[in-house]
Backbone bond lengths (Angstrom), bond angles and torsions (degrees), N, CA, C in turn:
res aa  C-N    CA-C-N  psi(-1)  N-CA   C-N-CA  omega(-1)  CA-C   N-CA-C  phi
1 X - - - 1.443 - - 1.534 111.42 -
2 X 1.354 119.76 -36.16 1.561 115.09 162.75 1.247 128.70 -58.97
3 X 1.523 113.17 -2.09 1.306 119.44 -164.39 1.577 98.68 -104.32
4 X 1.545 105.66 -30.65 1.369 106.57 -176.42 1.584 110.92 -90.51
5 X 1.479 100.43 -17.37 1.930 87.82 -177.39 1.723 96.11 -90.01
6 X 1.780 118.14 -14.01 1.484 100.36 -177.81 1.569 105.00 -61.00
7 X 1.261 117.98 -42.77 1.578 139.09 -169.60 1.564 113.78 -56.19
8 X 1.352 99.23 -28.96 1.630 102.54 -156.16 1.012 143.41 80.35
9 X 1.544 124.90 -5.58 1.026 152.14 -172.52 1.869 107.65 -49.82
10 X 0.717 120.51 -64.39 1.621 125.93 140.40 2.047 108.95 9.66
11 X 1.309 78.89 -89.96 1.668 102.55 -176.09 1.666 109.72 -49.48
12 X 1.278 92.21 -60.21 1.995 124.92 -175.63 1.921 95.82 -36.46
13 X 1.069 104.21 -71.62 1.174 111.64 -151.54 1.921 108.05 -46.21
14 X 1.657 85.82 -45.89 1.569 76.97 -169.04 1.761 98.65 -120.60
15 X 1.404 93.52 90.37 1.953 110.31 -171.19 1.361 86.04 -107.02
16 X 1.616 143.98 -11.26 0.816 142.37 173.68 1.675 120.98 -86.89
17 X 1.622 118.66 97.55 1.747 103.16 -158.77 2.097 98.29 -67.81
18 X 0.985 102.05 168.67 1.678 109.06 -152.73 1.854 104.97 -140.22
19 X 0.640 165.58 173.77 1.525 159.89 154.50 1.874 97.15 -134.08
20 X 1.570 108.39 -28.23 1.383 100.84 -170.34 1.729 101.93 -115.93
21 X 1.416 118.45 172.38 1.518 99.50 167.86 1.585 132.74 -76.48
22 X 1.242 119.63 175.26 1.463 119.27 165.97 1.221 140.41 -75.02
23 X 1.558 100.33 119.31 1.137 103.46 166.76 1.480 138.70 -70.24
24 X 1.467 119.81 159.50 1.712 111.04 -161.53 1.341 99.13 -67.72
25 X 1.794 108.41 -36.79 1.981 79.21 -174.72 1.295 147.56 -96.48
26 X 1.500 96.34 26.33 1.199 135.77 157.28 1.515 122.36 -49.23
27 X 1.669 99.11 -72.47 1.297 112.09 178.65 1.399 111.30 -85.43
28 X 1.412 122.93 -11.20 1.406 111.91 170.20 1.907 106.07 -59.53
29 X 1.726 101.43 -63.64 1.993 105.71 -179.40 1.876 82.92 -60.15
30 X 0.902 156.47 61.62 1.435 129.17 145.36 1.775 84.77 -138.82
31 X 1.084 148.90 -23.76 1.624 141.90 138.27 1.282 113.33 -40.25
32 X 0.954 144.81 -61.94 1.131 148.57 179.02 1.489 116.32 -71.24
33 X 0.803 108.96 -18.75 1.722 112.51 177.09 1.683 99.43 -99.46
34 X 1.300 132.44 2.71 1.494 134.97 -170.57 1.104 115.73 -126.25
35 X 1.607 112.07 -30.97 1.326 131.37 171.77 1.532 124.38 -109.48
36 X 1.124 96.67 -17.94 2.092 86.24 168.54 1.709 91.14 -147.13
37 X 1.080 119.84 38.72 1.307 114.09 158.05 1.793 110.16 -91.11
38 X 1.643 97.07 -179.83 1.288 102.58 -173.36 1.724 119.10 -56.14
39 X 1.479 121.76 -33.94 1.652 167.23 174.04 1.840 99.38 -42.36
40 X 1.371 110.77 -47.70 1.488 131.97 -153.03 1.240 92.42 -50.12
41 X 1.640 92.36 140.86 1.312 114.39 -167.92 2.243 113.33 -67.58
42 X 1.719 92.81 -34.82 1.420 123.10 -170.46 1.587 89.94 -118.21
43 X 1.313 134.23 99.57 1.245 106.73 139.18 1.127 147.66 -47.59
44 X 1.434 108.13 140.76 1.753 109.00 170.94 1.156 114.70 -103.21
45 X 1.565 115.48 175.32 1.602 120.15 179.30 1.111 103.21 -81.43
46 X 1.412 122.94 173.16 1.279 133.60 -153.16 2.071 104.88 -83.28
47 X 1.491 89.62 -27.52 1.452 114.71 -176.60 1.591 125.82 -77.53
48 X 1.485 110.15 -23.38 1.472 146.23 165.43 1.460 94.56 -67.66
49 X 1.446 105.65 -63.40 1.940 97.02 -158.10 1.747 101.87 -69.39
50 X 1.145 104.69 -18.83 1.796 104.94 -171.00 1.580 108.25 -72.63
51 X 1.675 107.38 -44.29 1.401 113.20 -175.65 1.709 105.91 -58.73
52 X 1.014 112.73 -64.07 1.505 146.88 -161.73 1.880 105.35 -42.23
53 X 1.260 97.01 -51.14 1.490 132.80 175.22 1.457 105.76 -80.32
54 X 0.872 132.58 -7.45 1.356 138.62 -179.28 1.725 105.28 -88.75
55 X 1.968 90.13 -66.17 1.351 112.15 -178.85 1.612 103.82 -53.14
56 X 0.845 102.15 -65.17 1.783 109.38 -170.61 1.721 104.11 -41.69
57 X 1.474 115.52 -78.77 1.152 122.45 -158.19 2.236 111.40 -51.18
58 X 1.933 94.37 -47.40 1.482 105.56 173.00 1.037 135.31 -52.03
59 X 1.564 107.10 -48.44 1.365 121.08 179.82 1.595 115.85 -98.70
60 X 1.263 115.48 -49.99 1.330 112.13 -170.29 1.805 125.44 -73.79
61 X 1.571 90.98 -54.92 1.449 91.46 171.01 1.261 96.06 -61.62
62 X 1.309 148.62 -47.45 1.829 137.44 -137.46 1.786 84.46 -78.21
63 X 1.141 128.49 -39.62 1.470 127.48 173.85 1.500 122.66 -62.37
64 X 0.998 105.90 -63.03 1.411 116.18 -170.53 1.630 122.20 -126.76
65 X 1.496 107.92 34.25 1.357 104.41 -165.76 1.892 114.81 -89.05
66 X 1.305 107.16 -23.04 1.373 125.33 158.76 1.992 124.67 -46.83
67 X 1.453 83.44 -24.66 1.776 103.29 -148.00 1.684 80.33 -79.33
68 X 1.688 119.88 137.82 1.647 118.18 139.45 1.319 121.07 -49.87
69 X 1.788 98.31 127.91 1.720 111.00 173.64 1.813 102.68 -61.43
């Protein structure tokens, strides 16, 4: 938990004000924008963020991006 309040992660997640809950493909582009964005804590290779972003956006949101996280 120190790792997540050093990070912000806390705050981060929901910078978006909301009245209803979240949706997955929300937080799927907000993973990807936290984790292989420019911001990222670990960079990735350029080839990581393409796959990753591929997977996420093709398959997951196109599946379940409607669905509450």
């Amino acid at each position: 938990m120190r790792e997540v309040d050093r990070l912000g992660i806390l705050i981060r997640i929901n910078d978006a004000p909301s009245s209803s809950r979240i949706r997955f493909d929300y937080l799927a582009e907000h993973y990807l924008k936290a984790d292989f964005g420019t911001g990222a804590v670990r960079p990735k290779s350029e080839n990581s963020i393409s796959i990753m972003g591929h997977i996420v956006r093709d398959y997951l949101i196109d599946r379940c991006g409607d669905e509450i996280a």
